[in-house]
ZAKE-545175 format. One record per residue: residue number from 1; residue in three letters; x negated, y negated, z negated of N, C-alpha, C in turn. Coordinates in steps of 0.02 Angstrom, whole numbers, plus 50000, padded with zeros to 5 digits. Atoms other than C-alpha are relative to their C-alpha. Last residue first. Layout:
N
{node NUM, "ALA", {X, Y, Z}, {X, Y, Z}, {X, Y, Z}};
...
END
This chain:
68
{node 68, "UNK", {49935, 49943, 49997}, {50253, 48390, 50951}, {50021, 50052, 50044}};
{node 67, "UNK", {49974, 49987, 50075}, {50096, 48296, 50953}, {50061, 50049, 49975}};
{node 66, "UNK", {50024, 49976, 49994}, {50060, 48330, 51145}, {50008, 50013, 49903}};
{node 65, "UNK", {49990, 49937, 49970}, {50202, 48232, 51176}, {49966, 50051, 49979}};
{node 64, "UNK", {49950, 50015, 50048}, {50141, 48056, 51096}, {50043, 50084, 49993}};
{node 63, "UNK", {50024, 50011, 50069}, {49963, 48085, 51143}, {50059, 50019, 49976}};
{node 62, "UNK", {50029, 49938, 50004}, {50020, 48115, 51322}, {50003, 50003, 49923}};
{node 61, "UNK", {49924, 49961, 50008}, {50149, 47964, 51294}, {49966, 50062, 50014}};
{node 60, "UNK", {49974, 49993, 50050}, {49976, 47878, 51259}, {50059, 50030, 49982}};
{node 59, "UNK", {50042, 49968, 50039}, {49883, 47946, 51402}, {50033, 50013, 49940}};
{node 58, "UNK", {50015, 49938, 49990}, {50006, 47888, 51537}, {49968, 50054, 49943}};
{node 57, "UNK", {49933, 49997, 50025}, {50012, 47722, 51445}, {50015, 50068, 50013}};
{node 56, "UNK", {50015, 50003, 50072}, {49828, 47708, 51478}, {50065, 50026, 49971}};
{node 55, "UNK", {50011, 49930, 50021}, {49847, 47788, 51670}, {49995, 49982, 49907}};
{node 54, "UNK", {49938, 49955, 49992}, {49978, 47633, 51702}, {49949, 50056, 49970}};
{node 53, "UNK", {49954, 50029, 50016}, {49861, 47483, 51635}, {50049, 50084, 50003}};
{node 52, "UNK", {50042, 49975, 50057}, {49702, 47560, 51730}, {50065, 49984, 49944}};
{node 51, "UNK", {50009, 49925, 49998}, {49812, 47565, 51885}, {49961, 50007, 49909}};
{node 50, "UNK", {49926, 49973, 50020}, {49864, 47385, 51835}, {49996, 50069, 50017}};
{node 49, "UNK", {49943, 50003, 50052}, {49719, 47307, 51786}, {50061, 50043, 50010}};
{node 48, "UNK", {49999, 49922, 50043}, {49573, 47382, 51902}, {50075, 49982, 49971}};
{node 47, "UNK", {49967, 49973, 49958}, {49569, 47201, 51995}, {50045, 50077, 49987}};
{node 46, "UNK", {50050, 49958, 49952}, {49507, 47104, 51866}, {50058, 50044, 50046}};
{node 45, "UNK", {50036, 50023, 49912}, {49605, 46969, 51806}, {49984, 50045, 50023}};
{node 44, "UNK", {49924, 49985, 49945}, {49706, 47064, 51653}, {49980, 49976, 50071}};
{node 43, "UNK", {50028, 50010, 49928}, {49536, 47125, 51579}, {50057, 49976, 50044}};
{node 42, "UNK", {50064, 50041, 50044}, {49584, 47124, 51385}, {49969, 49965, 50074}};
{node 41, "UNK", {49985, 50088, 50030}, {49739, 47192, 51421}, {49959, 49967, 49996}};
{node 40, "UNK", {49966, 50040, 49971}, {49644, 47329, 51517}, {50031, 49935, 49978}};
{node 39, "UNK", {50060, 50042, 49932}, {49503, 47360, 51408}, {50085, 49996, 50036}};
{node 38, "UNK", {50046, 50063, 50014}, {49657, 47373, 51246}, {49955, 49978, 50051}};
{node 37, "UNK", {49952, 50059, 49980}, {49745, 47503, 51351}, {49965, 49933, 49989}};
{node 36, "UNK", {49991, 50048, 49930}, {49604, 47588, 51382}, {50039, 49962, 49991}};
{node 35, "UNK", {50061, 50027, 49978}, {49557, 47622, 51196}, {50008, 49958, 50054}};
{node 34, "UNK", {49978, 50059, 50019}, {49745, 47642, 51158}, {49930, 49969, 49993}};
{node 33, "UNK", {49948, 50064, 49959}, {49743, 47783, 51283}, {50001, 49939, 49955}};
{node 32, "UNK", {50007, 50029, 49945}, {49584, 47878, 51244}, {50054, 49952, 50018}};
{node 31, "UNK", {50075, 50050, 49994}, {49589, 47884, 51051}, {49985, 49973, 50068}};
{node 30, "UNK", {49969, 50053, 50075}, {49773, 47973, 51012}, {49935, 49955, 50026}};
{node 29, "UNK", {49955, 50062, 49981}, {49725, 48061, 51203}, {50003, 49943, 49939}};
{node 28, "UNK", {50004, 50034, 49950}, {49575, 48135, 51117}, {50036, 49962, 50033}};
{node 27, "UNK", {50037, 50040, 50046}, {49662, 48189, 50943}, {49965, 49973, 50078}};
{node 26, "UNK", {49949, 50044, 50011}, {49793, 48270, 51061}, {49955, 49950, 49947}};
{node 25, "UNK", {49989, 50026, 49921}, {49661, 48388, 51165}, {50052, 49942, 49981}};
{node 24, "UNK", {50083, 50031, 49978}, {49559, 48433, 51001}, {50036, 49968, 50040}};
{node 23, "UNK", {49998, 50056, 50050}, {49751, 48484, 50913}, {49939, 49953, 50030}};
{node 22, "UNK", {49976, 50055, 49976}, {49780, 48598, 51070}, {50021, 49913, 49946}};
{node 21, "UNK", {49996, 50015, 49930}, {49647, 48669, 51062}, {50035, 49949, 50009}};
{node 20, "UNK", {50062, 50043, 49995}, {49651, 48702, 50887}, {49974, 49963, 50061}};
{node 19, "UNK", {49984, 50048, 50022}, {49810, 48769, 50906}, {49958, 49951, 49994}};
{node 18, "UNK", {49937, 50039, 49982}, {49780, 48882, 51032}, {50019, 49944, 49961}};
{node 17, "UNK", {50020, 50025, 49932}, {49624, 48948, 50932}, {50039, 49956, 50073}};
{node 16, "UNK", {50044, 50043, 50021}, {49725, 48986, 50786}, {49954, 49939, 50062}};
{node 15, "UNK", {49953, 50044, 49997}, {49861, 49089, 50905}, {49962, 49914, 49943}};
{node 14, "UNK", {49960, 50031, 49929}, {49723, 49182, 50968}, {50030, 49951, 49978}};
{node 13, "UNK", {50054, 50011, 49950}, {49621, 49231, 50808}, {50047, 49949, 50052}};
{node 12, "UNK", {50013, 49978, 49915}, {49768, 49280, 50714}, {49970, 49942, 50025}};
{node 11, "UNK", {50002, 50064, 49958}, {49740, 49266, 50518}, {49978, 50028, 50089}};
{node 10, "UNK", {50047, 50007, 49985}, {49741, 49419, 50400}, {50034, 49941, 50064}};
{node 9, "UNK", {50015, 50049, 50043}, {49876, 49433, 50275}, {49942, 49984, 50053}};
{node 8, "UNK", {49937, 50059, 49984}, {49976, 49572, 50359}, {49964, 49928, 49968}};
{node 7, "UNK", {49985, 50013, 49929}, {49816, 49695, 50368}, {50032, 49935, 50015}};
{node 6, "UNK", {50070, 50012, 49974}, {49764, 49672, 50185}, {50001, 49974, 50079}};
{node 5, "UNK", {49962, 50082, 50003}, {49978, 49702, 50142}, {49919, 49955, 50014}};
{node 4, "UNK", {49949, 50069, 49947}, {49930, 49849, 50227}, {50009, 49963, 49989}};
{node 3, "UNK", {50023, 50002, 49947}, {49771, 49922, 50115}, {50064, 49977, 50060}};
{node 2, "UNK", {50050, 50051, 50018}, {49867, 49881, 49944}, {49939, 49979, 50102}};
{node 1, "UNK", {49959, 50059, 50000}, {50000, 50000, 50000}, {49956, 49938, 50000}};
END
């Protein structure tokens, strides 16, 4: 008895690793899009602004998504 509840208590590999994944890949958006956003606002002359403008916002509703 003591040797199964050993089994049932042990931590799955896979589904750890999945999470971690996908916690690394949502802590990056949380930091890449409100990085860019800020260089774009910050740059509104330059030419870049509004593609760089749309993939920041892109990032952050990644961020926002990728959380839940």
């Amino acid at each position: 008895m003591d040797e199964d509840n050993r089994e049932d208590n042990r931590t799955d590999r896979d589904i750890l690793a999945k999470g971690l994944k996908r916690l690394g890949i949502c802590l990056g958006l949380m930091f890449a899009g409100p990085t860019l956003l800020h260089l774009a606002l910050d740059n509104s002359e330059k030419p870049l602004y509004i593609p760089l403008l749309i993939i920041a916002f892109i990032l952050c509703i990644g961020a926002i998504l990728f959380c839940f």
